[in-house]
N, C-alpha and C positions, 0 to 999 in steps of 0.2 A: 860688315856694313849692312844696313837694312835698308828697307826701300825709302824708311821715312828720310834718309843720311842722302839717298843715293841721289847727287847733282848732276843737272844737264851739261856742259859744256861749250861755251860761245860758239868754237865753230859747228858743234854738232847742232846746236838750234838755227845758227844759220842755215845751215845744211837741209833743214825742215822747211825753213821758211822757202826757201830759193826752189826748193822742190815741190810747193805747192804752185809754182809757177812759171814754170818751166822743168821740159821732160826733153826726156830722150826719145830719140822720134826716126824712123826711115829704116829700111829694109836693115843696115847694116848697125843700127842701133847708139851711132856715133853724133848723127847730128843734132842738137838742141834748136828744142821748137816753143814757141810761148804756148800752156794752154790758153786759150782763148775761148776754147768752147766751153767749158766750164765756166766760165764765169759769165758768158753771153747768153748759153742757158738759164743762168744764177737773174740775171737783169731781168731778160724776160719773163721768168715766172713772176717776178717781184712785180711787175707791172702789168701783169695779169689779176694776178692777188686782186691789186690795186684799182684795177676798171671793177672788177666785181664787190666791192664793200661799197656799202654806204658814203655818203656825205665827199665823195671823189677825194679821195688823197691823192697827193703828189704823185704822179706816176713815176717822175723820173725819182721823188726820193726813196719810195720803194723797191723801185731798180736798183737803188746804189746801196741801200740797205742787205739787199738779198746779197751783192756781191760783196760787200765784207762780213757777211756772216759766211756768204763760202770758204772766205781767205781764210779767216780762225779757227771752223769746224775742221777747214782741210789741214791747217797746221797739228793740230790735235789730232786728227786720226793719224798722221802722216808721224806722229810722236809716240803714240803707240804702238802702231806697226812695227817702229826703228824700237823702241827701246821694250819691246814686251818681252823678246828674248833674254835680256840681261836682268828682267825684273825676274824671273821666273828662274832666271838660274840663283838669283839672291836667296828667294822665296825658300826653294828645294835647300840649298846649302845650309840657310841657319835652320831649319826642320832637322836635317841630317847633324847639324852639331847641337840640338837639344837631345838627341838620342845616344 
């Protein structure tokens, strides 16, 4: 199989998405907590942005702006992370069986 073949699987993309939004949280690492700060960071920069450019843009649409481009960047990193190792073992393997 190569990377171009290799598919994600429903629950595993779920699994990205639900994990860009909620984590595991507290001393014993058991209970789930929403991030919130992340994306209330996310807002507020966007609405920062936004007091400082010209001709005043929407403050609140640049807020909600910033926070779906958190959701998607975070889903993609959070997809790489999970699937780097399986891509990297494909990589190496069909290397080893061109030799």
């Amino acid at each position: 199989m190569t990377v171009a073949t290799a598919k994600v699987r429903g629950p595993e993309f779920a699994t990205l998405v639900v994990r860009n939004f909620i984590t595991y949280g507290g001393a014993d690492d058991k209970g789930i907590r929403p991030q919130i700060v992340s994306y209330a960071a996310a807002f507020g920069a966007g609405v920062t942005v936004a007091s400082w450019e010209p001709n005043y843009p929407s403050l609140l649409t640049k807020g909600y702006q910033s926070v779906v481009t958190q959701a998607w960047v975070g889903v993609v990193i959070d997809g790489i992370a999970e699937f780097a190792p399986d891509m990297q073992r494909m990589l190496h393997k069909n290397k080893a069986d061109e030799k």
